[in-house]
N, C-alpha and C positions, 0 to 999 in steps of 0.2 A: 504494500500500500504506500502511496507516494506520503509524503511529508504534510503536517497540519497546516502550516504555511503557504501551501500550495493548493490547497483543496478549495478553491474560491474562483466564484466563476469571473472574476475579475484580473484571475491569470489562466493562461493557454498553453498549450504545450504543444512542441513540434519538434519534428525527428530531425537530426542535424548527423551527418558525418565527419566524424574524426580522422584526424589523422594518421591514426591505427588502422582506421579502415571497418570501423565496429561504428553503428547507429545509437548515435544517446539521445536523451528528451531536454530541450533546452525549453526553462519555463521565462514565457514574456509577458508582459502587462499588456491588454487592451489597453487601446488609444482612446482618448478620452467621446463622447457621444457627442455629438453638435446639435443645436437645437435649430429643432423645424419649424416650420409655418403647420401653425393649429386646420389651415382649411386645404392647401394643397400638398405640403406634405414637404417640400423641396426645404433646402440644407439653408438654412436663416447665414447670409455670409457677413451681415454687419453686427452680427453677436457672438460673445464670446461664447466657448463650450459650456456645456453643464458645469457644475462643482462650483467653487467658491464663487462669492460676488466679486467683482472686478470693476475697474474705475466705468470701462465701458459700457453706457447703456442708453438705451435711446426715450426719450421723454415722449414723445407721441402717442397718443390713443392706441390702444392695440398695440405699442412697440415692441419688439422682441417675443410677440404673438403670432403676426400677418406679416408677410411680407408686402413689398408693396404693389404689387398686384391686386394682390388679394382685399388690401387695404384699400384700395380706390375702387374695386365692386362695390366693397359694403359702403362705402361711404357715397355713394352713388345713390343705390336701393336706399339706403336709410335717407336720404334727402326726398327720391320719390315717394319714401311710404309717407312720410312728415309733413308735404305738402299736398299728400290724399291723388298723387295721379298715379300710383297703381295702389294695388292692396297687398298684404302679405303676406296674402296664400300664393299671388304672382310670382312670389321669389323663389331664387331655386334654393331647395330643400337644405345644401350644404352651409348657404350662408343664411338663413335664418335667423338663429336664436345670436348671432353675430348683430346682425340689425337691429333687433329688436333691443340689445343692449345699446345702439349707437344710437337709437332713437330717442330713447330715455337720456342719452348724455348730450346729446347736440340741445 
């Protein structure tokens, strides 16, 4: 059984050849997770990774949530449901309850 140390899915293990000529298990740290956009799913590139809070961070509505795509649909939808020219069943399903929060803050 390998080592307690090691027993965490936050280290990986992989087969490496020596110089002997014999396969040993070299254990390495996952790289740290980057944080996505809540509606599309793509890699947030103006936010630091998960873990510690860091000086960087973005002060905008939804910041380090949406990305900005995603961010100017809802903020779109949320102006037409707010000014009553569509309704909110019109909207599509993934940006919803996103709206209906931006609605309340706008």
């Amino acid at each position: 059984m390998s080592r307690a140390r090691v027993r965490t899915k936050r280290i990986i293990t992989k087969a490496k050849r020596t110089p002997g000529n014999r396969i040993s298990e070299r254990y390495l740290k996952k790289g740290k997770e980057r944080n996505r956009c809540n509606a599309c799913g793509i890699v947030m590139s103006s936010v630091t990774s998960k873990g510690p809070k860091s000086g960087k961070t973005q002060t905008r509505i939804y910041g380090g949530n949406l990305c900005h795509s995603c961010l100017e649909t809802v903020l779109k939808y949320s102006a037409r449901v707010k000014s009553k020219a569509i309704k909110i069943e019109e909207v599509p399903i993934k940006y919803k309850m996103l709206i209906i929060k931006a609605v309340e803050k706008l």
